[in-house]
VEXTI-698994 format. One record per residue (C-alpha): residue in one letter; x, y, z. Coordinates in steps of 0.2 Angstrom, whole numbers, plus 2048, in hexadecimal, padded with zeros to 3 digits. Layout:
# VEXTI-698994
+--------+-----+-----+-----+
| residu |  px |  py |  pz |
+--------+-----+-----+-----+
|      a |   X |   Y |   Z |
...
+--------+-----+-----+-----+
***
This chain:
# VEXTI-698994
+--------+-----+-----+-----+
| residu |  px |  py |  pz |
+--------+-----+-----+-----+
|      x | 895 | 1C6 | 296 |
|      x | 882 | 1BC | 293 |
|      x | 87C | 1C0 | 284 |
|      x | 869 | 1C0 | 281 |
|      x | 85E | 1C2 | 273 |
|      x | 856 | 1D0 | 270 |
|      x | 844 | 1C8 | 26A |
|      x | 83C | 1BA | 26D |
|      x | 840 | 1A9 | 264 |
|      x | 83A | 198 | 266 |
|      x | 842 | 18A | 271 |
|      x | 837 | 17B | 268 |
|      x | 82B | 170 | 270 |
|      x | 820 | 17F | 26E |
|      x | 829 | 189 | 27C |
|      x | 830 | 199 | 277 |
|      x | 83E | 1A1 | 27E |
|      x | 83D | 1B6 | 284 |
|      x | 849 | 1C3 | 289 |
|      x | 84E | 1C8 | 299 |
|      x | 846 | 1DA | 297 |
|      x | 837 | 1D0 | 28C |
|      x | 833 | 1C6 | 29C |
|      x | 835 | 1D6 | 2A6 |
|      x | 829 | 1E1 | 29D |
|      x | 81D | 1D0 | 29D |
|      x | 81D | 1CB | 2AF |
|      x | 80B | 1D3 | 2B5 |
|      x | 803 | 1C8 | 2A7 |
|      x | 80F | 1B8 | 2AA |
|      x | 813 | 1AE | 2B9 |
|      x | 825 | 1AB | 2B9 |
|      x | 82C | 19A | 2C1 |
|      x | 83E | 19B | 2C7 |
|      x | 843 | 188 | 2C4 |
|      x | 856 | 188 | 2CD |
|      x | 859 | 17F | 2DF |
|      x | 856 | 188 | 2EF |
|      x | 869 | 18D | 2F1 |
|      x | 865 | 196 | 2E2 |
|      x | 854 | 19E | 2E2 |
|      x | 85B | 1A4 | 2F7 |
|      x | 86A | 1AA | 2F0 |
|      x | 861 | 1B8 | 2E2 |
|      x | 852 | 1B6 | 2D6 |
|      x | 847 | 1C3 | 2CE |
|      x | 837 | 1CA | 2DA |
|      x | 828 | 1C3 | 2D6 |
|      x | 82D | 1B4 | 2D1 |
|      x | 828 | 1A2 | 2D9 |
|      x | 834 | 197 | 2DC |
|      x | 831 | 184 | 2D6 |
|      x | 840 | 178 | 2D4 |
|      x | 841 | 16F | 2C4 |
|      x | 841 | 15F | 2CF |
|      x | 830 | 164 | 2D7 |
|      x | 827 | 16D | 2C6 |
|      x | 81B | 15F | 2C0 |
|      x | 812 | 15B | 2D1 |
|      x | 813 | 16E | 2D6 |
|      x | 80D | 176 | 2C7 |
|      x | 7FB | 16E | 2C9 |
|      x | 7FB | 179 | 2DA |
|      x | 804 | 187 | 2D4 |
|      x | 7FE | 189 | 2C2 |
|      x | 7EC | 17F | 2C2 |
|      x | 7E8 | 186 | 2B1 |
|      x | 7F1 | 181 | 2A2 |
|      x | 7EF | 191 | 298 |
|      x | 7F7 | 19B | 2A5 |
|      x | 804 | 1A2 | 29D |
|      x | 816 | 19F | 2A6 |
|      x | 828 | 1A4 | 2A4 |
|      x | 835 | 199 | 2A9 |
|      x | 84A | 19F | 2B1 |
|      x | 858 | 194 | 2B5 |
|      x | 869 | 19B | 2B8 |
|      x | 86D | 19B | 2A3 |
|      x | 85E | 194 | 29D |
|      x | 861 | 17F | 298 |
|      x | 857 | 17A | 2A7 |
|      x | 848 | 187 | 2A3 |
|      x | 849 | 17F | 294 |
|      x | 847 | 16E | 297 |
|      x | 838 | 174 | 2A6 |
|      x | 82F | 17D | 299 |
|      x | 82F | 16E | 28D |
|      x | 826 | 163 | 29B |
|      x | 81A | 16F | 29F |
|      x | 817 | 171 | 28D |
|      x | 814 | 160 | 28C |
|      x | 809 | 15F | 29D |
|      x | 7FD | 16C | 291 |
|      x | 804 | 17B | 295 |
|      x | 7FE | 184 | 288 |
|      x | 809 | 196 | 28B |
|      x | 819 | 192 | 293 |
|      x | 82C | 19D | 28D |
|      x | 83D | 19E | 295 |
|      x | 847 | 1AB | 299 |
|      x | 857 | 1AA | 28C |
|      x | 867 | 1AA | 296 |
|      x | 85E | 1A9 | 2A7 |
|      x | 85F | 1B1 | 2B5 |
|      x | 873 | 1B4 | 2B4 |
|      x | 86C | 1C0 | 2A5 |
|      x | 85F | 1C7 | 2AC |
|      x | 86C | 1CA | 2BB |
|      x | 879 | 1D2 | 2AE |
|      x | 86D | 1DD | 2A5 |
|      x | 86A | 1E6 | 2BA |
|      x | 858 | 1E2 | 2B9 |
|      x | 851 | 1DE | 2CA |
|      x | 855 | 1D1 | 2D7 |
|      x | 84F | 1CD | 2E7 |
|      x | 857 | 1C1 | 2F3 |
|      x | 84F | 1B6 | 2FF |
|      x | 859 | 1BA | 310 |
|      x | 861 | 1C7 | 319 |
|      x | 874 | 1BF | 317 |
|      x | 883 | 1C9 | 316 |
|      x | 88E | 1C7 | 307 |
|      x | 89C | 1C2 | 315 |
|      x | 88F | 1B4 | 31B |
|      x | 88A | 1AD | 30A |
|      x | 89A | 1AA | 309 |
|      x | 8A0 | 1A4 | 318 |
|      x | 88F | 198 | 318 |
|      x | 891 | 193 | 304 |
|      x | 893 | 181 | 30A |
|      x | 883 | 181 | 312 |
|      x | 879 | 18E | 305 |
|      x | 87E | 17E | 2F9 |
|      x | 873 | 172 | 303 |
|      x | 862 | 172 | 2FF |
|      x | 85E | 16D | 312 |
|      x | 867 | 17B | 319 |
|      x | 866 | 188 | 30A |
|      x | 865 | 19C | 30F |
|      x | 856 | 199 | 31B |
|      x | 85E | 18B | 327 |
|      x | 86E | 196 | 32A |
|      x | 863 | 1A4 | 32D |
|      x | 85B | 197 | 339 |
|      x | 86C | 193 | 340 |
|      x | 871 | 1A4 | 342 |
|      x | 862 | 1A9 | 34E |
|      x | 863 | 19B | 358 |
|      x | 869 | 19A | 369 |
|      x | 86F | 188 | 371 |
|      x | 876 | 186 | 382 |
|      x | 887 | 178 | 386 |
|      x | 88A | 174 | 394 |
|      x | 89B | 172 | 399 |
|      x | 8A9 | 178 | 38F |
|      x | 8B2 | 167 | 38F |
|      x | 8B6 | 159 | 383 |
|      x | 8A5 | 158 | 37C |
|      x | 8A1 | 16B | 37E |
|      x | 8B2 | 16F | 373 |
|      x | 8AD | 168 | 363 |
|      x | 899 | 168 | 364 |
|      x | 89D | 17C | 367 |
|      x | 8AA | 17E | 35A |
|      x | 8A1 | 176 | 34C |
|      x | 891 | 17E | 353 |
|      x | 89A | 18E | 351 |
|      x | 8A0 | 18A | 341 |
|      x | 891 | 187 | 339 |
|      x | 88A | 19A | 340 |
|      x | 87E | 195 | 34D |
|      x | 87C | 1A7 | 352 |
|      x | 87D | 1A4 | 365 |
|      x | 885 | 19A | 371 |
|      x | 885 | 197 | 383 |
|      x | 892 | 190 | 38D |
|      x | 88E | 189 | 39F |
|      x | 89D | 185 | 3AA |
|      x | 8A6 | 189 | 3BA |
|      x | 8B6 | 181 | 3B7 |
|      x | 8C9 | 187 | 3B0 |
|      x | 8D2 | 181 | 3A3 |
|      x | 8E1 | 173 | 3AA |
|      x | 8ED | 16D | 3A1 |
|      x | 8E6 | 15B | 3A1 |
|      x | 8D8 | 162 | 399 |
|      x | 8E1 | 166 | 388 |
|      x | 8E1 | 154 | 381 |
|      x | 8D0 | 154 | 37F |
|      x | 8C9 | 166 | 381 |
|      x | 8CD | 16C | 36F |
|      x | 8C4 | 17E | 376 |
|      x | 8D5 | 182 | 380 |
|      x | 8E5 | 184 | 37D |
|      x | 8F7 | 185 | 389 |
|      x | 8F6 | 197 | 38B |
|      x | 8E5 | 198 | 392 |
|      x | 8EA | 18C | 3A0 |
|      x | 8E2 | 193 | 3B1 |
|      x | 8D4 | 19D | 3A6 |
|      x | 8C3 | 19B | 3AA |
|      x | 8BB | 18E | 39C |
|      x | 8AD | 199 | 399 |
|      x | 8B8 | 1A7 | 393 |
|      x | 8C6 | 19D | 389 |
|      x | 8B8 | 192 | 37F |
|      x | 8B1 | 1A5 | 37B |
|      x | 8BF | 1AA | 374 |
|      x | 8C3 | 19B | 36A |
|      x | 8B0 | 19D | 362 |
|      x | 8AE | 1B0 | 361 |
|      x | 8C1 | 1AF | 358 |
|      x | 8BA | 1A1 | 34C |
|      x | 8A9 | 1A9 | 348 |
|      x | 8A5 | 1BC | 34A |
|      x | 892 | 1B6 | 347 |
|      x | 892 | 1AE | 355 |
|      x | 88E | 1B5 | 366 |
|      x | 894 | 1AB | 375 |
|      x | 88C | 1AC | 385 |
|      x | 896 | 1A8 | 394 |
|      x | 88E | 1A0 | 3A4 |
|      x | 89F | 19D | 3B0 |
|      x | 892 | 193 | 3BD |
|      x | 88F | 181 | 3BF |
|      x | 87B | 17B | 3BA |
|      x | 873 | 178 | 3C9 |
|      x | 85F | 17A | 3CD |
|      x | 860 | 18A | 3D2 |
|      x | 865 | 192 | 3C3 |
|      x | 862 | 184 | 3B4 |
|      x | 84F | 187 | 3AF |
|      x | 856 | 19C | 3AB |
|      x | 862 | 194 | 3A1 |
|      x | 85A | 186 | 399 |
|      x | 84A | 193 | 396 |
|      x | 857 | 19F | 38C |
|      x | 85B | 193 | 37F |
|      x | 853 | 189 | 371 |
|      x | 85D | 176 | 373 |
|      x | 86B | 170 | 381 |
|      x | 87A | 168 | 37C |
|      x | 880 | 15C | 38C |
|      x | 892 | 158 | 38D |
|      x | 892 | 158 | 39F |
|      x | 89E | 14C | 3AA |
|      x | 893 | 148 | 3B7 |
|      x | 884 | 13E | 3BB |
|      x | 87D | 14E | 3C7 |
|      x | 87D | 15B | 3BA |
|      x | 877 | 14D | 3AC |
|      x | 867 | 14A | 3B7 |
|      x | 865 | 159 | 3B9 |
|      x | 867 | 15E | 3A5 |
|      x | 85B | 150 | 3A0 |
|      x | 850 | 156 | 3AD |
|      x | 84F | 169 | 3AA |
|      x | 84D | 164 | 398 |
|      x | 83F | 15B | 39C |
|      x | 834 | 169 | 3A7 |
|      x | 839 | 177 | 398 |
|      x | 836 | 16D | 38A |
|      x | 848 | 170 | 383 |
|      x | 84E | 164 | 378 |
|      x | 85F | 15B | 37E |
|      x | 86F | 156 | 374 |
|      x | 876 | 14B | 381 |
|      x | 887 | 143 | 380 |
|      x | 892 | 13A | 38A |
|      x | 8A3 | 132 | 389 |
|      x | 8AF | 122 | 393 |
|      x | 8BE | 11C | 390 |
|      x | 8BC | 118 | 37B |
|      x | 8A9 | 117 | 37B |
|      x | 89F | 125 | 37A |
|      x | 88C | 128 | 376 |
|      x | 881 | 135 | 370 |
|      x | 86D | 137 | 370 |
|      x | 85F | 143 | 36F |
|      x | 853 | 147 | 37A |
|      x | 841 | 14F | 374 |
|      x | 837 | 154 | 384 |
|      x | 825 | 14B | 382 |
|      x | 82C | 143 | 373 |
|      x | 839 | 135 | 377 |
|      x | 844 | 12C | 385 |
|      x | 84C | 136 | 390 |
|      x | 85A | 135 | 39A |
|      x | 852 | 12C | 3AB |
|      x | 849 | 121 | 39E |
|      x | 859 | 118 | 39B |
|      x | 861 | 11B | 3AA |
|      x | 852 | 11E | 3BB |
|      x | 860 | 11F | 3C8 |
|      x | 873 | 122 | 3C5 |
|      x | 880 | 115 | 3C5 |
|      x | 88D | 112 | 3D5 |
|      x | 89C | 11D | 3D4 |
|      x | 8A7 | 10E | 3D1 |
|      x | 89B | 109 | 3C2 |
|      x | 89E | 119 | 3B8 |
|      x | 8AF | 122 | 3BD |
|      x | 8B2 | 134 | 3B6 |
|      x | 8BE | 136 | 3A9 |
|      x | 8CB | 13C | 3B5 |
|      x | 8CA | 12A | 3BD |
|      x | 8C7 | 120 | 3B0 |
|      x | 8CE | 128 | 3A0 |
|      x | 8C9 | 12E | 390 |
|      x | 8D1 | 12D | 37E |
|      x | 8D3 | 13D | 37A |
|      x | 8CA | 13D | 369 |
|      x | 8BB | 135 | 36B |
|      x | 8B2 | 146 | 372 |
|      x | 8B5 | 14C | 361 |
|      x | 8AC | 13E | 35C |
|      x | 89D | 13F | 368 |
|      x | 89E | 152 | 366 |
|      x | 89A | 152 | 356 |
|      x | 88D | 14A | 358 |
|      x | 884 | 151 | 361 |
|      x | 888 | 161 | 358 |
|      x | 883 | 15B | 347 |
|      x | 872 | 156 | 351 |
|      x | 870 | 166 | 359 |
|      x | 872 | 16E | 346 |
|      x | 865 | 162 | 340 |
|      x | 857 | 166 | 34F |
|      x | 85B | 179 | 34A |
|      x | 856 | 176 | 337 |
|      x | 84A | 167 | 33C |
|      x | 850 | 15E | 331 |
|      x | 857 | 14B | 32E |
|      x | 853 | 13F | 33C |
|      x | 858 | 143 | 34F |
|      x | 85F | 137 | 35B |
|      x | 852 | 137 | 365 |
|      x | 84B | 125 | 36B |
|      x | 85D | 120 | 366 |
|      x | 86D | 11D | 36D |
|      x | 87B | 11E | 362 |
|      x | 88B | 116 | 36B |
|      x | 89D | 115 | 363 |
|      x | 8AC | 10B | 369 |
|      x | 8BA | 115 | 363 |
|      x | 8C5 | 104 | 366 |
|      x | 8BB | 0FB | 358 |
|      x | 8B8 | 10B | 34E |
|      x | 8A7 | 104 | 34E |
|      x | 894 | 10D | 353 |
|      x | 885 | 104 | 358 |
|      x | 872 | 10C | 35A |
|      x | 867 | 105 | 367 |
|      x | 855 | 10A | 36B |
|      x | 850 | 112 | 379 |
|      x | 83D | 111 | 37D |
|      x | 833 | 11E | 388 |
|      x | 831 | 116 | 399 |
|      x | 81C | 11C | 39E |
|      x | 822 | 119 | 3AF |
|      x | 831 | 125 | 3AF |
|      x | 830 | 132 | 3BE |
|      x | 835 | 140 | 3B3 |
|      x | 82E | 13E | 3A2 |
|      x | 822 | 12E | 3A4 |
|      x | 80E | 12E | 3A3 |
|      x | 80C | 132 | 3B6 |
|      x | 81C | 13C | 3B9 |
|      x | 822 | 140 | 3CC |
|      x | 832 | 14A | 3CB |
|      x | 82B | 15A | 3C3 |
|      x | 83A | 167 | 3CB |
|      x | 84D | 166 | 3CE |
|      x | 852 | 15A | 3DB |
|      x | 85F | 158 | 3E7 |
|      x | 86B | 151 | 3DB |
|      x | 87B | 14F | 3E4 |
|      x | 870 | 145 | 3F0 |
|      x | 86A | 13A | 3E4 |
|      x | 879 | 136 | 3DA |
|      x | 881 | 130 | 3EB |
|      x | 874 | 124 | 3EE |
|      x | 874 | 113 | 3EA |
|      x | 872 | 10C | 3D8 |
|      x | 86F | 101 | 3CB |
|      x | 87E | 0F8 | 3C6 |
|      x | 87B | 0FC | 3B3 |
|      x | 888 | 105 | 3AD |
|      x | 887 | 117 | 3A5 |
|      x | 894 | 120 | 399 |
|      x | 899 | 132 | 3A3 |
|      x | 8A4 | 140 | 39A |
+--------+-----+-----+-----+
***
C-alpha cells in the first residue's frame, strides 16, 4: 500500500511536495504536468493533466508554461522523477512548482480519477505490452495497427511469415489473395500450412492459422489470382501491399496497380539463397520497372519449382517486408524505399544498393505511357533483357 502525506511538506530547491487529494482540490488554479514516458501517460494518467516527458521538459516548458510564475504540479509513477523535474524548472525560474508525493500510483490507490488515452481492452494491453513499452509504438500506434487493413499477395513463402508476424503484431485486418491449394512441396517453406491441410484452398488454411493466432485480427479471403480485371478493387480496399508473388506477370502487374492507386508496396522476392526486399512509395521513389523496364527470359529467372529455394530464407525476406510494412503503418523509422536490401543466405551476408527513380520510366517516370493494366502474360513472354531478376 502507498502511503501519502497528508499535508504539504517541502522537497528542497524551493519545490514543495503535495498530496494526492491537495493536488486534486488545487487543479483549476494549477497546471499539472504528467512527467512519465508515453507507455505510461497511454497506459492511465489523471484528466486534465498535460503530458511532458522528463526528457523533453526544458525545451517544452517554454511552449507549454511561457510564464514562470504559473504555478505547476508535477506526477511520476512514485514521485523521484517529479522531483528531480521540479528542481529544474525551479532552477529555470519557476517560481511556483510542487510534486505530487507518491505519484500517480497514489493518486491511483487513493480511487481518485483516471483517464486513459486509448480504447484498449485489458486483454489487448496485455497481449500488446511489448509494444505499449515502445515509445514509437506506445497505445496510439497499436491502435494504428489495429485499424489498418494491408493486402498480401500470395499465401506462400513470403506471404507465410510477413502474414504471421503481421498478425502477431494485431494489424486489425488482413487480406489474402491467392487461387492455389496447398501441396505437400509447399510445406518446406510455407510455414502458413501444415500436413493436414493438404488439398485445402490456401486462402482458407492461412485464415485459419491467423484467426487461430490472433482473434483481433480479421482475415479477408480472396481465393482468385490478381489479374487487371479485379486488382484496382483490391488494391483500392487496402491501405499498403505486401508482394510475395512467384511470378514476373503478377509482380508487373502489383508494381503497377500500386503505382495508378497510389498504394504503398512491400515487395519481395526470393531465388535459390538470395533473396531481396524493397519498398515502393508511388510518386516518391523507384518502382519496380525502374529497375527492371522489361522482364528477364524464362531461362534467366526460373521459378522456384525449377530452380530451388532454401526453405528458410522466405522467413528471412518475409520478415522483412513485414517489419517494413509495420513501420509505414506507424510511419516511423526509415523505409526501404529507393533501396534494395539483398541477402545471400550462403554468406549469411546483406548488401543495400540504391535504386534511383528512372524520369523515363513508362509507369512512374516524368512522362509516363502505361497508365492501366496491360496484357501481362503477353509481355512477360516477350523478349528481354538478359539482367537477371530474383522471383519467389
Amino acid at each position: 500500500m502507498v502511503t501519502t502525506a497528508a499535508h504539504n511538506t517541502s522537497a528542497g530547491n524551493g519545490v514543495r511536495e503535495i498530496s494526492p487529494h491537495d493536488a486534486q482540490r488545487e487543479l483549476p488554479e494549477r497546471r499539472l504536468i504528467d512527467v512519465r514516458e508515453q507507455h505510461e501517460f497511454d497506459a492511465g494518467h489523471v484528466t486534465g493533466a498535460t503530458h511532458i516527458p522528463h526528457g523533453e521538459l526544458k525545451p517544452a516548458s517554454e511552449a507549454h508554461a511561457p510564464d514562470r510564475a504559473i504555478p505547476l504540479t508535477l506526477y511520476c509513477a512514485a514521485g523521484a522523477r517529479s522531483r528531480l523535474a521540479a528542481t529544474t524548472l525551479h532552477d529555470m525560474g519557476y517560481t511556483d512548482v510542487a510534486t505530487v508525493t507518491g505519484g500517480f500510483n497514489a493518486w491511483r490507490e487513493l480511487g481518485l480519477p483516471v483517464a486513459a488515452n486509448d480504447d484498449l481492452t485489458p486483454a489487448q494491453r496485455d497481449r500488446y505490452s511489448r509494444h505499449l513499452l515502445l515509445p514509437e509504438v506506445g497505445a496510439t500506434g497499436q491502435r494504428q495497427l489495429l485499424e489498418a487493413r494491408v493486402l498480401i499477395i500470395g499465401a506462400g513463402g513470403l506471404g507465410s511469415p510477413a502474414a504471421l508476424y503481421l498478425a502477431a503484431a494485431g494489424v486489425g485486418t488482413l487480406g489474402i489473395v491467392d487461387h492455389d491449394y496447398v501441396e505437400s512441396s509447399n510445406l518446406q517453406r510455407q510455414i502458413l500450412h501444415n500436413e493436414t491441410r493438404v488439398g485445402t484452398a490456401k486462402t482458407a488454411s492461412a485464415a485459419a492459422t491467423l484467426s487461430a493466432m490472433n482473434g483481433d485480427v480479421t482475415v479477408e479471403q480472396h481465393d482468385e489470382a490478381l489479374t487487371t480485371v479485379n486488382c484496382r478493387k483490391l488494391f483500392d480496399a487496402y491501405d499498403i501491399i505486401v508482394n510475395g508473388c512467384d511470378n514476373f506477370p503478377t509482380r508487373y502487374l502489383a508494381n503497377d496497380v500500386a503505382i495508378f492507386t497510389a498504394t504503398p508496396l512491400v515487395d519481395g522476392s526470393v531465388h535459390r539463397f538470395t533473396g531481396e526486399a524493397t519498398v515502393i512509395l508511388p510518386g516518391q521513389s523507384a518502382c519496380y520497372r525502374c529497375r527492371y523496364p522489361s522482364p528477364p527470359r524464362p531461362e534467366n529467372a526460373p521459378s522456384c519449382s525449377a530452380a530451388g529455394v532454401l526453405g528458410v530464407l522466405p522467413g528471412i525476406v518475409g520478415s522483412i517486408q513485414a517489419a517494413e510494412t509495420i513501420k509505414l503503418i506507424l510511419r516511423r523509422g526509415t523505409p526501404l524505399a529507393g533501396r534494395l536490401l539483398r541477402v545471400d543466405g550462403l554468406t549469411m551476408t546483406f548488401k543495400e544498393y540504391a535504386v534511383p527513380r528512372d524520369p523515363q520510366c513508362l509507369v512512374c517516370g516524368e512522362n509516363p505511357l502505361i497508365t492501366e493494366p496491360i496484357d501481362y502474360d503477353q509481355f512477360c513472354s516477350g523478349p528481354g533483357p538478359t539482367d537477371k531478376a530474383s522471383a519467389s
